[in-house]
VEXMAR-920421 format. One record per residue (C-alpha): x, y, z; residue in one letter. Coordinates in steps of 0.25 Angstrom, whole numbers, padded with zeros to 4 digits, always signed. Each point is the difference from the previous one (the first is absolute). Layout:
N
XYZA/...
***
This chain:
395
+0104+0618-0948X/-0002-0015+0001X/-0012-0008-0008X/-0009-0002+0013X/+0002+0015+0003X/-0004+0004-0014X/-0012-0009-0001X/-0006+0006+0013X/+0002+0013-0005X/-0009-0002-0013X/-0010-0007+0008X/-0002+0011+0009X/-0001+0011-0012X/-0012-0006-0003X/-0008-0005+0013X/-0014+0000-0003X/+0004-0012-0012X/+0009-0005+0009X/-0008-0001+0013X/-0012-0007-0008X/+0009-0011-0007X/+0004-0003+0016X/-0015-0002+0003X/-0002-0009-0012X/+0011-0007+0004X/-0005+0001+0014X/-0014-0006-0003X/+0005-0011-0006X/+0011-0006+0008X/-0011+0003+0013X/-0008-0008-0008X/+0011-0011-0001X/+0005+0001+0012X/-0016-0002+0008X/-0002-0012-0010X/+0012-0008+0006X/-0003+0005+0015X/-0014-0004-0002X/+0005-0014-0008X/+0010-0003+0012X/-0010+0003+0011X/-0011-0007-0005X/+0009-0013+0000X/+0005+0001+0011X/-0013+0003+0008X/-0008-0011-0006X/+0012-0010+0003X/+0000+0005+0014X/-0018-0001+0002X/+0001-0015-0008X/+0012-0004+0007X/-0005+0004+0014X/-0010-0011-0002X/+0014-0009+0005X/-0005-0011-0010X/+0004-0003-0016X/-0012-0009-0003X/-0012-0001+0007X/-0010-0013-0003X/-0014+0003+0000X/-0013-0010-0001X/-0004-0002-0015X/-0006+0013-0006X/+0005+0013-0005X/+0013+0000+0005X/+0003+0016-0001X/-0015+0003+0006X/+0007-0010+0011X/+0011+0008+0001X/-0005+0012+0001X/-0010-0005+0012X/+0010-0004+0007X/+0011+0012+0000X/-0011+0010+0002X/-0007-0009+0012X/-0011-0007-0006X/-0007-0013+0002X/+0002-0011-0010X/-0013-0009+0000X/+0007-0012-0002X/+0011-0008+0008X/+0012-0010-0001X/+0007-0009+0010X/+0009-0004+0009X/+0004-0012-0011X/+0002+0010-0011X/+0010+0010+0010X/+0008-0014+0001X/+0002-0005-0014X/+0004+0017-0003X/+0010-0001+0011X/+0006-0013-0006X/+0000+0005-0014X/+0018+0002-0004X/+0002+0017+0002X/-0011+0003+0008X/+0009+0007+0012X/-0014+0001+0009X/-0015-0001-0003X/-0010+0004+0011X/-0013-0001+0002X/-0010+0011+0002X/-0015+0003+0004X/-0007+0011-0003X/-0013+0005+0006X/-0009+0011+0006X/-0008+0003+0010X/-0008+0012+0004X/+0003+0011+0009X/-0009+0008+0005X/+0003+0014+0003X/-0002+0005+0014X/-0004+0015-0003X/-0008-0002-0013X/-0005-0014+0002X/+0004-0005-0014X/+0005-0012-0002X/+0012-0001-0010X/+0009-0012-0006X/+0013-0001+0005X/+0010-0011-0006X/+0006-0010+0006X/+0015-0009-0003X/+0000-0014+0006X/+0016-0001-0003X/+0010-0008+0008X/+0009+0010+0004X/+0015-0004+0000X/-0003-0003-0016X/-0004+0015-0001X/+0011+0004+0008X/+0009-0007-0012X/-0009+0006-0010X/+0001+0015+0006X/+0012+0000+0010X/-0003+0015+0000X/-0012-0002+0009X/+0001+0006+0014X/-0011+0002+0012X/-0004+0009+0011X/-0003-0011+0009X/+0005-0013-0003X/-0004-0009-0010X/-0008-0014+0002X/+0004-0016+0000X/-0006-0009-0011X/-0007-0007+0011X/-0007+0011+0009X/-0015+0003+0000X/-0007+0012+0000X/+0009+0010-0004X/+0005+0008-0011X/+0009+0011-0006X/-0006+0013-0009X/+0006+0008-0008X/+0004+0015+0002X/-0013+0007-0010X/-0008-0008+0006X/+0003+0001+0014X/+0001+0015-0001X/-0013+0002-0008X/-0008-0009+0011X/+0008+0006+0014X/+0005-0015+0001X/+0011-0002+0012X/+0008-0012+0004X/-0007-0007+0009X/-0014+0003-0005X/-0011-0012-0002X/-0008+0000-0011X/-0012-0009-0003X/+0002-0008-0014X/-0007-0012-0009X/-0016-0006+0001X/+0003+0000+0015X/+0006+0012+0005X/+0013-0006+0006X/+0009+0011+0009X/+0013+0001-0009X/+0011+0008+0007X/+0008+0010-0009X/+0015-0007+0005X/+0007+0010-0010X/-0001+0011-0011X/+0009+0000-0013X/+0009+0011-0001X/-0006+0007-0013X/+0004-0007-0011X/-0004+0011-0014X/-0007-0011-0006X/-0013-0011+0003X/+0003-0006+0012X/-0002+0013+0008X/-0014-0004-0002X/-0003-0013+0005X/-0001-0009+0013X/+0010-0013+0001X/-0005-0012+0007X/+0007-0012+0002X/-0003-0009-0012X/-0008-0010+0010X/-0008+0010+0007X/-0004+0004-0013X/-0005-0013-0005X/-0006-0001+0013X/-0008+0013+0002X/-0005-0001-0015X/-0004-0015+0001X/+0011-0001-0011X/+0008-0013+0004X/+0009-0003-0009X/-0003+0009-0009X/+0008+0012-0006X/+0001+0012-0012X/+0013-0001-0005X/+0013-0003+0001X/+0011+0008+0001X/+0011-0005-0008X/+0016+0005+0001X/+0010-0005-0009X/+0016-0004+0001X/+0002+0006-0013X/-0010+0010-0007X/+0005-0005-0014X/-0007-0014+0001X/-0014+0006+0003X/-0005-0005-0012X/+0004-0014+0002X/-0006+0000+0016X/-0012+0007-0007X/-0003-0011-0008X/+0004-0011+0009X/-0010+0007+0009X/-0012+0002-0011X/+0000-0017+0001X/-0007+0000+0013X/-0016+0000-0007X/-0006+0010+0010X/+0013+0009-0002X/+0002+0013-0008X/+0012+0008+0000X/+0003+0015+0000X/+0013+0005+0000X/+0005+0016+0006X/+0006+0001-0014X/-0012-0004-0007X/-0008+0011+0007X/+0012+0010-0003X/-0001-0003-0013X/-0014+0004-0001X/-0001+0012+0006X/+0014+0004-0007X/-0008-0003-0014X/-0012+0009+0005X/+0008+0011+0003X/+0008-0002-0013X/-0011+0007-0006X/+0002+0013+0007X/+0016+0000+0000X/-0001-0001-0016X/-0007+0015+0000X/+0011+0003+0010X/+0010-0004-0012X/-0006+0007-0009X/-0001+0013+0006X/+0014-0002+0002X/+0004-0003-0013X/-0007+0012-0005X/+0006+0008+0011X/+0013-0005-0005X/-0003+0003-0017X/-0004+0014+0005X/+0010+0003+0006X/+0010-0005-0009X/-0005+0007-0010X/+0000+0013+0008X/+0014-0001+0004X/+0004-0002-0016X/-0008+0012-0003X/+0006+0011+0010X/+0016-0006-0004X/-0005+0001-0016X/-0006+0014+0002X/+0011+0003+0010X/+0010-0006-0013X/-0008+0008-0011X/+0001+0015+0008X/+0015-0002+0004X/+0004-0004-0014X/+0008+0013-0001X/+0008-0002+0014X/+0003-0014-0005X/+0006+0002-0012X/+0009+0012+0006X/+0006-0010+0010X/+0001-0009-0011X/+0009+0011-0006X/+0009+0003+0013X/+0004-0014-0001X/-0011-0007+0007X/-0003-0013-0004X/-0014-0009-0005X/+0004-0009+0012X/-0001+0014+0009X/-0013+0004-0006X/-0005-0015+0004X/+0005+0001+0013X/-0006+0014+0003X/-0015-0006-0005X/+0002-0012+0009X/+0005+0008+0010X/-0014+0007+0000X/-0008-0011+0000X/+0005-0007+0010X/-0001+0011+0009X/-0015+0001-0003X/-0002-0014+0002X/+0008-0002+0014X/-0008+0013+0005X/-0014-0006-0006X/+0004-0013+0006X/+0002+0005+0014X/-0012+0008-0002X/-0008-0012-0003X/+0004-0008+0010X/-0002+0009+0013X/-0013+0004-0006X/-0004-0016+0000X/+0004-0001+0013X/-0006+0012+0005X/-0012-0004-0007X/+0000-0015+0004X/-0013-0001+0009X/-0009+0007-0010X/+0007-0010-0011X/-0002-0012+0009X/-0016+0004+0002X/-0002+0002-0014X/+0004-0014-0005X/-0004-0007+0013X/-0014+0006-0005X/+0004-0006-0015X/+0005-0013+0005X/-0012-0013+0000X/+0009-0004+0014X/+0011+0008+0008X/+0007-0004+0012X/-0002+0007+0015X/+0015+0003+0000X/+0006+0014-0008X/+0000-0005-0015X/+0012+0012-0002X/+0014-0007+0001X/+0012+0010-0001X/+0014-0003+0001X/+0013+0007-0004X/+0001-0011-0012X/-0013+0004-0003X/+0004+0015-0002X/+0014-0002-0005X/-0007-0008-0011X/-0010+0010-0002X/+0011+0010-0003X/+0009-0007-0008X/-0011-0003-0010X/-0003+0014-0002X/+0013+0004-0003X/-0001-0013-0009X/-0012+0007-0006X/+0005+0013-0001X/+0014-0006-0007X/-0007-0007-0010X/-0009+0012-0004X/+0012+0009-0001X/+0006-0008-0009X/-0005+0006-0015X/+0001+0015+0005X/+0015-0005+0006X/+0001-0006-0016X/-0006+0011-0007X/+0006+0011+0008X/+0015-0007-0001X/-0002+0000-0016X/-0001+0015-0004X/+0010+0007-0005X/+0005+0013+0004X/-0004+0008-0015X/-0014-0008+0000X/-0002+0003+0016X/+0002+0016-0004X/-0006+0001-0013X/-0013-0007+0007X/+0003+0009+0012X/-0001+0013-0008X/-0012-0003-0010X/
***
């Protein structure tokens, strides 16, 4: 009988102390496991809703520069304006791969069976710059020329909340100018499914804007000198700079509030489960005194002992592991609902990101875990003598 073979047996003689010692294990290494799905989605979700913004720094009239930002990736209208001057010192300045300007506006809808009038946004942009900044763009229809009148694109949501069609005319700005729908965005998950798209010039022109616009979108060569074009930017007087990075930054700070409590019940997860597995292989140690001393005296040695011991606790927490990692990825939309309900922000995307590195780390650590916890009963169990180890036995 080998060493695995033996160390199975004993944990099966006693199952109920056995199977608990899994479910501790189990806990904690779900515990582990969720926090670094949870870490790795939330990342890679907010990177993909900043970045589909298509832009590294967007430049802003003077202000708050994150109530700016926030107008303009959720839609709204920033009451004041930059120009045509400041888009042509941006795109001179060394890095700047393109800058673009854009209007933002609104105007009100009114719907036909209720009679409510309702804002609808509306992006002056020119679009073969967009086209750069979000190659992933693509139309039901077609899409317009920098130079036409009187029509526009829309964007998926929107079109499908309003019944709008290629082709349809709709009445927009102070005078109630027929714009025909030439395209519809294939849905995009983020923003611009919201909007209307005008050329940048009928925009200015509708909204008695001339020359005037909200932002500009700025795309760099190499995102590593954003600093350097941000502050060569900031030189213009009516100029403010925010960068995607800058507004990731702060809504990573506000959830880093709710990922410490995550941590910490982690970490306790973790102590207590250690400290579980260290009880059941001591007790186990302490009741199979007898037994060990008797193999000590057919010839078995303290390195055997230790073997056996180890062997036992790895198999608990190989069992605990697997355990807690198919009860975390079973349990992955209640997880992902709780701590999108904790979190100040979260994503539209899934915040769970699994991969087989993922588990196969997960695992590892918990025979990591279980290794260094078996490693004082393996210790104390490989030190007893075989007189001691029966005179214990028989008292």
């Amino acid at each position: 009988m080998n060493f695995l073979t033996l160390a199975a047996k004993n944990l099966l003689r006693r199952r109920g102390r056995t199977v608990l010692t899994v479910l501790g294990v189990s806990i904690a290494i779900s515990v582990l496991f969720s926090l670094l799905a949870l870490n790795s989605g939330y990342e890679r979700e907010l990177d993909k809703e900043v970045n589909s913004m298509g832009v590294h720094v967007l430049a802003v009239p003077k202000g708050c520069p994150y109530e700016a930002a926030s107008l303009i990736i959720h839609g709204g209208v920033i009451p004041k304006y930059l120009s045509g001057g400041d888009v042509e010192y941006v795109s001179r300045i060394d890095g700047v791969e393109l800058a673009t300007p854009i209007l933002m506006h609104q105007f009100m809808k009114k719907d036909d069976k209720t009679g409510i009038y309702t804002p609808h946004i509306i992006y002056g942009i020119e679009i073969e710059d967009m086209l750069r900044l979000k190659p992933w763009w693509k139309v039901e229809g077609r899409l317009f020329a920098d130079n036409e009148t009187r029509v526009m694109l829309v964007g998926r949501d929107l079109a499908d909340k309003e019944n709008l069609s290629v082709g349809q005319v709709l009445p927009v700005g102070p005078d109630k100018e027929d714009f025909a729908i030439v395209g519809i965005l294939d849905r995009t998950g983020d923003q611009d499914d919201q909007f209307h798209f005008f050329p940048l010039a009928e925009a200015q022109r509708v909204f008695h804007k001339e020359g005037k616009i909200t932002t500009i979108a700025v795309k760099l060569r190499d995102v590593t000198q954003i600093s350097a074009v941000s502050e060569e930017m900031e030189k213009v007087p009516d100029i403010q700079v925010v960068t995607m990075t800058q507004v990731m930054g702060t809504i990573m700070n506000l959830a880093g509030s709710a990922r410490s409590l995550l941590l910490t019940v982690m970490a306790v997860a973790l102590i207590i489960s250690a400290f579980g597995i260290i009880n059941t292989l001591l007790m186990s140690v302490n009741e199979r005194t007898r037994e060990f001393g008797m193999m000590k005296a057919v010839g078995a040695s303290g390195t055997d002992i230790a073997r056996i011991v180890l062997a036992e606790t790895v198999f608990i927490t190989i069992a605990g592991g697997a355990v807690g990692i198919i009860s975390a990825i079973i349990g992955s939309s209640l997880i992902e609902g709780f701590v999108k309900g904790m979190l100040p922000y979260s994503p539209r995307g899934s915040l769970i990101s699994i991969s087989p590195e993922l588990i196969g780390f997960a695992l590892a650590f918990s025979v990591i875990l279980g290794l260094a916890c078996g490693i004082y009963p393996a210790i104390k169990s490989s030190r007893l003598t075989p007189m001691e180890a029966i005179r214990e036995g028989l008292q």
